[in-house]
Wavefront OBJ file of the C-alpha trace (Angstrom):
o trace
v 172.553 189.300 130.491
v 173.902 193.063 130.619
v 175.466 194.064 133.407
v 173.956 197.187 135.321
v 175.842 200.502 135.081
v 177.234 201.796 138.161
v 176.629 204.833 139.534
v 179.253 207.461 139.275
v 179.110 208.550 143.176
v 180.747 204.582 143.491
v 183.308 204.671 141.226
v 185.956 205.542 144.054
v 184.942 202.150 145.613
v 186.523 200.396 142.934
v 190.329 198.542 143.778
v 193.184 200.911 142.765
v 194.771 199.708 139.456
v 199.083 200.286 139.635
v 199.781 203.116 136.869
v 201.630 202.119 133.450
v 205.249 203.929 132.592
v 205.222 205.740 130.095
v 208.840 206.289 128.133
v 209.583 209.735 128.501
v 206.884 211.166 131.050
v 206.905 210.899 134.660
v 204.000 209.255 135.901
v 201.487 210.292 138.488
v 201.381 210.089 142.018
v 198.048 207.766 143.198
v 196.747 209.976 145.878
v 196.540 212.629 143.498
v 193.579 213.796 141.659
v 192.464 212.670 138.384
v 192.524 215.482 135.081
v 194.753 218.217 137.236
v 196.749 218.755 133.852
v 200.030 218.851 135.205
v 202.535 216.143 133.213
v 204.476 215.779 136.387
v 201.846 215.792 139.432
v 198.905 214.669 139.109
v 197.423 216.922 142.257
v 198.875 220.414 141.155
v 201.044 220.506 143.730
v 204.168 222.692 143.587
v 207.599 220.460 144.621
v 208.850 220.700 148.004
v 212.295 221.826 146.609
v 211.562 224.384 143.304
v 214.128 224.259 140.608
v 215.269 227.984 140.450
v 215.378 227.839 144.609
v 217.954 225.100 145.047
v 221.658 225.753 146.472
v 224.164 225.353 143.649
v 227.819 223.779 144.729
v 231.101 225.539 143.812
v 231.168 227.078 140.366
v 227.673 227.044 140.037
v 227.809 223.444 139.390
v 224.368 220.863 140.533
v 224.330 219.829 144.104
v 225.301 221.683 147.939
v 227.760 222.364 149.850
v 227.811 220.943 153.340
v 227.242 223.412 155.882
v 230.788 224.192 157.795
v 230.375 224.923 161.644
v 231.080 228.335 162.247
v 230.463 231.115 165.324
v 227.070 231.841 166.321
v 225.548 234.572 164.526
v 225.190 237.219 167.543
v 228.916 236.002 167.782
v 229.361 237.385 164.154
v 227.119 240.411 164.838
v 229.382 240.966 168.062
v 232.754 240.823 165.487
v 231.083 243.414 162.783
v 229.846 245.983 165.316
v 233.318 245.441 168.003
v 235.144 248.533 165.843
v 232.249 251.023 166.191
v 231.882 249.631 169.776
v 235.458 250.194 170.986
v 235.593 253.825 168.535
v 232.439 255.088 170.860
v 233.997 253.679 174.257
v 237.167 255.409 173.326
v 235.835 258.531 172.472
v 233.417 258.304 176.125
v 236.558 257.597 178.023
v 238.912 260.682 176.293
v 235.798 263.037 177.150
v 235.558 262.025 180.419
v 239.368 262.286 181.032
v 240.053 265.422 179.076
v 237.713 267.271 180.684
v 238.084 266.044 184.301
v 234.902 264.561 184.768
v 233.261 262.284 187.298
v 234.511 259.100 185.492
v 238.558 260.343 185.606
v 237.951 261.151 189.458
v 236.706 257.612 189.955
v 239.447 255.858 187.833
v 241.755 258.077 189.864
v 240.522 257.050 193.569
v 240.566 253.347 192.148
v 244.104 253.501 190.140
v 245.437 254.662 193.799
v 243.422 251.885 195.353
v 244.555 249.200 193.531
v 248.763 250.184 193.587
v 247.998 250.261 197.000
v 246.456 246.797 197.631
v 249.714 244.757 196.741
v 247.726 242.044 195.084
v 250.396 240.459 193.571
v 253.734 240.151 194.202
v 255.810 243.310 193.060
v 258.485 240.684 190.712
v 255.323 239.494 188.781
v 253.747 242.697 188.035
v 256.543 244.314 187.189
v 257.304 241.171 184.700
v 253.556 241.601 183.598
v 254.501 245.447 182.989
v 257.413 244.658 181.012
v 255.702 242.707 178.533
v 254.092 245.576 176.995
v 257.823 247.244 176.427
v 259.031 247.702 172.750
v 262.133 245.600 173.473
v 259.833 242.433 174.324
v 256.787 242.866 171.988
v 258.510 244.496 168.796
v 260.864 241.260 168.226
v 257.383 238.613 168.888
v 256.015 240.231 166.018
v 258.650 240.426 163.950
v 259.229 236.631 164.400
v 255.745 236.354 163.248
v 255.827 238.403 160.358
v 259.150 236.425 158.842
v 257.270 233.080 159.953
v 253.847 234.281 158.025
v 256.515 235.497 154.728
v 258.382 232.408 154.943
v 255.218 230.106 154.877
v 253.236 232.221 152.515
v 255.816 233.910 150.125
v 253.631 237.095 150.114
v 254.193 239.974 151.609
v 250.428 241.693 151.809
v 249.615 240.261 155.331
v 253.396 241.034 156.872
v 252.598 244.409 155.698
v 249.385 244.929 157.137
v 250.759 243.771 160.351
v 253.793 246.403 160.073
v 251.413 249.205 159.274
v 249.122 248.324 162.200
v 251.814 248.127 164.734
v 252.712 251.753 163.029
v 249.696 253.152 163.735
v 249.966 252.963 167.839
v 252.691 255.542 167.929
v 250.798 257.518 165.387
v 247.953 257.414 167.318
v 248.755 257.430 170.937
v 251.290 260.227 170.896
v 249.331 263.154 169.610
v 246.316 262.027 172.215
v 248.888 261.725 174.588
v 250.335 265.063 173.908
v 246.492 266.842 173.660
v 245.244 265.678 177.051
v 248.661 266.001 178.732
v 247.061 263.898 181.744
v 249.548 263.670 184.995
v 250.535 260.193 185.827
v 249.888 258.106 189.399
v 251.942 259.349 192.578
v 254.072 256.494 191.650
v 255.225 258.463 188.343
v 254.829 262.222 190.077
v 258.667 262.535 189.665
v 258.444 262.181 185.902
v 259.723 265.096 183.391
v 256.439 264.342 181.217
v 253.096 264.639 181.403
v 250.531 262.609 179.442
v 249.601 259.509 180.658
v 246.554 258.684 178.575
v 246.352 256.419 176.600
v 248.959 253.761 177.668
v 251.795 253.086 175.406
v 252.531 249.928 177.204
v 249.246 248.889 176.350
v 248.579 249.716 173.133
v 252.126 248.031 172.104
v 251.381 245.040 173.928
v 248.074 244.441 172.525
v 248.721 245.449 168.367
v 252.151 243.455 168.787
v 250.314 239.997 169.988
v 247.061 240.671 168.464
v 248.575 241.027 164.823
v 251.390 237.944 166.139
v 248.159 236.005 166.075
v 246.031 236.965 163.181
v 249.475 236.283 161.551
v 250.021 232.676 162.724
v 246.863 230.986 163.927
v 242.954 231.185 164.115
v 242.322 229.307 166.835
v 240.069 230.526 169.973
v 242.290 229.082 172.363
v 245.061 231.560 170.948
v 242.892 234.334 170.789
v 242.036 233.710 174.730
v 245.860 233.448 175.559
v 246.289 236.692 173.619
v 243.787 238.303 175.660
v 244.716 237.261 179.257
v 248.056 238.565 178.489
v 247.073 241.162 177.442
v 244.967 241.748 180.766
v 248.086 240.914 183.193
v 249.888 243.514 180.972
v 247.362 245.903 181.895
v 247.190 244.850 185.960
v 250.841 245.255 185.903
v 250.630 248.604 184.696
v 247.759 249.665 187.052
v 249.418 247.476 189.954
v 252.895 249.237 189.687
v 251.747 252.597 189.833
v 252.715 253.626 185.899
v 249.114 254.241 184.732
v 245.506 254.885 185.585
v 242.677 252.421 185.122
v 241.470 254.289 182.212
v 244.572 254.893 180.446
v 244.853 251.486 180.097
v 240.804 251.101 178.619
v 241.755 253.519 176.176
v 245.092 251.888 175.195
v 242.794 248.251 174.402
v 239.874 250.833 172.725
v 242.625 251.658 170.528
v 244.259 248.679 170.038
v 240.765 247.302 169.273
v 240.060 249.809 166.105
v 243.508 249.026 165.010
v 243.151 245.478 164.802
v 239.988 245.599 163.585
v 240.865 247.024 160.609
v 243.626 245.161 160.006
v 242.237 241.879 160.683
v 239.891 242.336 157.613
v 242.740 243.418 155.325
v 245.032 240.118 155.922
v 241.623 238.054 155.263
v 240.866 237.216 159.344
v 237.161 238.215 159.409
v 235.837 236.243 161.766
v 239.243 235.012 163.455
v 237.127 232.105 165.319
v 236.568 229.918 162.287
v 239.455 227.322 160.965
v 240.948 228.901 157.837
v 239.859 226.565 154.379
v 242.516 224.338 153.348
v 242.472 223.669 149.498
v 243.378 219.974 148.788
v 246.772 219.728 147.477
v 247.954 217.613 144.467
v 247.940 214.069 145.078
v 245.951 213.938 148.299
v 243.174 211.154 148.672
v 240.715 214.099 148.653
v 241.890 215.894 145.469
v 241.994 212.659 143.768
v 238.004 212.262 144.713
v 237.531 216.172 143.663
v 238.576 215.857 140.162
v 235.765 215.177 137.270
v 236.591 211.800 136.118
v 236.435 211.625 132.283
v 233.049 210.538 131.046
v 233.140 206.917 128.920
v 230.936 207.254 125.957
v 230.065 203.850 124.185
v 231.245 202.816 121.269
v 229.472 203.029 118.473
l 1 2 3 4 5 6 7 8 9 10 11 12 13 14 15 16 17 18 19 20 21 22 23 24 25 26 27 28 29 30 31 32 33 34 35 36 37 38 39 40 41 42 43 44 45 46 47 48 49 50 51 52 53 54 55 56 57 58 59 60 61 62 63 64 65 66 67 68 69 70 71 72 73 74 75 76 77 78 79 80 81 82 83 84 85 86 87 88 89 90 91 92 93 94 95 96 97 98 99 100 101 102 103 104 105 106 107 108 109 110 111 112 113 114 115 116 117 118 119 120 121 122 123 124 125 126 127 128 129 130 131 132 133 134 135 136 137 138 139 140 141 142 143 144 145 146 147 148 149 150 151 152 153 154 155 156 157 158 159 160 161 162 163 164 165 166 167 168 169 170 171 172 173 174 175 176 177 178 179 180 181 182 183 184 185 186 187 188 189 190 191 192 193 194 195 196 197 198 199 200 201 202 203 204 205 206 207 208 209 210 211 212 213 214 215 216 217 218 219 220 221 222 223 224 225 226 227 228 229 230 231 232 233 234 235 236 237 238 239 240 241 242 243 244 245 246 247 248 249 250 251 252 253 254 255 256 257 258 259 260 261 262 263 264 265 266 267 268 269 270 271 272 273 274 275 276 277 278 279 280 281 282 283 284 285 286 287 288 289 290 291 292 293 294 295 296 297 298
């Protein structure tokens, strides 16, 4: 006896039968609809990863890269606009003091404020002061421009440090000599006018900026750099040799100056380690190199 046709509308109801292999063909998924006409998926689907949108590794060779922890990216917004931020603050505060205006009468009443307020001991800020002298800043660098020659046998990054620390006399004079601003009562007895910027502090902070840029990328020695750099500047204020603002002006400086040179040794982002290239005979250079494909004998 002949069996009875069934309908089409119950041909779903029937048990799922496991697909064959086929050499050469990738078979199709089993959720998928039947007849779609694609060899690969049977549904039509586009891949969750497309071909021509995956990351290639080094060289342009298959695979990724892990990602490397870096700074934040407002961090590394903060880094590319910090020159045009400290060119527009220094520009602001040289108005302002050139043409005696309500900001150089406040930093005036508070520069006389502060020398008078003793708050710390006279020995420390004049040691704080000192540190932004030639004789004491000039030979730091130097010792780490002939460590960063000595390690690197190159000369490009010593050089970019010895034409930034070139700059601040470049720069700072001429302003100095334009604005011709009288110092603090503590310095009324001087033969010399022109206060702003700060010498002191423009030394102090090219000479241990570049030291580190030179040396290290670490955060902790960018911090150290910068609280010195801030007792240089309360020493200053505290001892009566400059005003408030002559010292902003000195770090606005400093801060194009480094700025630029920081990108020309390589230091973009000095918050992220510097890459170290596996040398020869290292565990890890062993694992890096291609190992020679065996073909079989014929």
């Amino acid at each position: 006896m002949n069996e009875t046709p069934r309908p089409q509308g119950t041909a779903g109801d029937a048990a799922p039968v496991r697909p064959q292999c086929r050499p050469g063909r990738a078979f199709a998924h089993t959720t998928g609809a039947l007849g779609s006409g694609h060899p690969h998926r049977s549904d039509g689907r586009p891949p969750q990863t497309p071909r021509g949108a995956r990351c290639t590794g080094r060289h342009g060779g298959p695979g990724t890269i892990p990602p490397v922890p870096g700074p934040p990216t407002t961090f590394l917004a903060f880094l590319a606009f910090f020159p045009a931020l400290c060119a527009v603050l220094l520009a602001l505060v040289t108005w302002q003091v050139a043409a005696h205006g309500p900001l150089r009468a406040l930093d005036e009443r508070l520069g006389r404020a502060v020398a008078a307020s003793g708050a710390l001991p006279s020995a420390v800020a004049e040691f704080l002061a000192d540190l932004g002298n030639t004789v004491v800043a000039l030979p730091v660098l130097a010792v780490a421009i002939a460590v960063c020659a000595w390690r690197e046998r190159r000369w490009r990054r010593p050089c970019v440090a010895v034409l930034a620390m070139a700059a601040v006399p470049a720069l700072v004079v001429p302003l100095k000599m334009w604005i011709g601003r009288p110092g603090p009562p503590a310095m009324a007895g001087g033969g010399h006018d022109g206060f702003f910027p700060s010498g002191h502090a423009a030394t102090a902070a090219v000479a241990y900026g570049a030291a580190v840029l030179l040396l290290v990328r670490s955060r902790w020695w960018v911090g150290l750099c910068l609280l010195l750099n801030a007792g240089v500047g309360a020493g200053l204020v505290l001892r009566g040799y400059h005003w408030p603002l002559d010292v902003v002006g000195a770090w606005c400086l400093a801060g194009v100056v480094l700025s630029g040179a920081a990108r020309w040794v390589g230091c973009a982002h000095p918050f992220r380690p510097a890459e170290r290239l596996p040398t020869t005979g290292s565990p890890s250079a062993v694992e890096a190199q291609p190992h020679p494909v065996q073909r079989p004998e014929p």
